[in-house]
ZAMARGU-4260 file (C-alpha; in steps of 0.2 Angstrom, whole numbers, plus 5000, padded with zeros to 4 digits):
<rodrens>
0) 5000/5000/5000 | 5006/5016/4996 | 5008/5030/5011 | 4991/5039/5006 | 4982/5025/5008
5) 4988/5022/5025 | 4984/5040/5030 | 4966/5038/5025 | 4963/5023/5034 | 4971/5032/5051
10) 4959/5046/5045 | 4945/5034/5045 | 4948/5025/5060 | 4951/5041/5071 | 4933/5048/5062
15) 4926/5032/5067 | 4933/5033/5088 | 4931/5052/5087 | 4908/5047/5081 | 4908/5033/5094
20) 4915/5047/5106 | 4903/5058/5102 | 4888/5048/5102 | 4890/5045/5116 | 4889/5061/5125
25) 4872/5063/5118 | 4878/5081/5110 | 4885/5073/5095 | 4881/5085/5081 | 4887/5101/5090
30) 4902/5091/5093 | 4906/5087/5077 | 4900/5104/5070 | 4912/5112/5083 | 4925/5104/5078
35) 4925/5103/5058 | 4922/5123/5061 | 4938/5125/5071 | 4947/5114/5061 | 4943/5123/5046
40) 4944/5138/5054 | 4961/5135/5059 | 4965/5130/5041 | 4960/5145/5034 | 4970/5154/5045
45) 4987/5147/5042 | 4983/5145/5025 | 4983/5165/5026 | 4998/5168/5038 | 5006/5157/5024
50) 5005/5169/5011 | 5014/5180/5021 | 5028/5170/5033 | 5028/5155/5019 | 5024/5143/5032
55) 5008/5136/5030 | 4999/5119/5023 | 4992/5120/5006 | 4970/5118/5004 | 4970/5101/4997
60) 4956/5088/5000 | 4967/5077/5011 | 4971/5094/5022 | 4952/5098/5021 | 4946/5080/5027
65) 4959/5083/5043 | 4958/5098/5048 | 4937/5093/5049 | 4939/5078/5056 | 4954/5083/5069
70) 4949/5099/5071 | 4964/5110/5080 | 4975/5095/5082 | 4974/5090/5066 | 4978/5108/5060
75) 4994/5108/5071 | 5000/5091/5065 | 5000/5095/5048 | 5011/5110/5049 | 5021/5100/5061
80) 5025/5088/5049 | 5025/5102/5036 | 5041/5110/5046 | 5051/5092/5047
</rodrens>
């Protein structure tokens, strides 16, 4: 398998604990639409700042898909592994 595919299914499988989490608070939508709007949020932001400091992480779908899923976190890991 190559190393996009393993991504996804990390993705999936953390989007799948993260909806079983959530469930389980009995607030699950306003969970989830908290945050993929963070996230996305959080994206946009150092999408910005990049055009400026050229540090940032480019809008793809993959970004997109974590930064919603993750939220913050996710966010933060991309640049992290951005900076390596």
């Amino acid at each position: 398998m190559e190393i996009s595919a393993w991504f996804g299914a990390a993705l999936f499988l953390v989007g799948a604990l993260l909806f079983i989490c959530y469930s389980r608070t009995g607030k699950m939508l306003r969970c989830i639409l908290f945050t993929a709007t963070t996230g996305l949020l959080a994206l946009a932001v150092l999408w910005v700042l990049g055009m400026f400091t050229n540090i940032g992480v480019g809008v793809t779908p993959f970004s997109l898909l974590t930064s919603a899923i993750l939220g913050i976190p996710g966010v933060l890991g991309m640049l992290v592994l951005m900076l390596i």
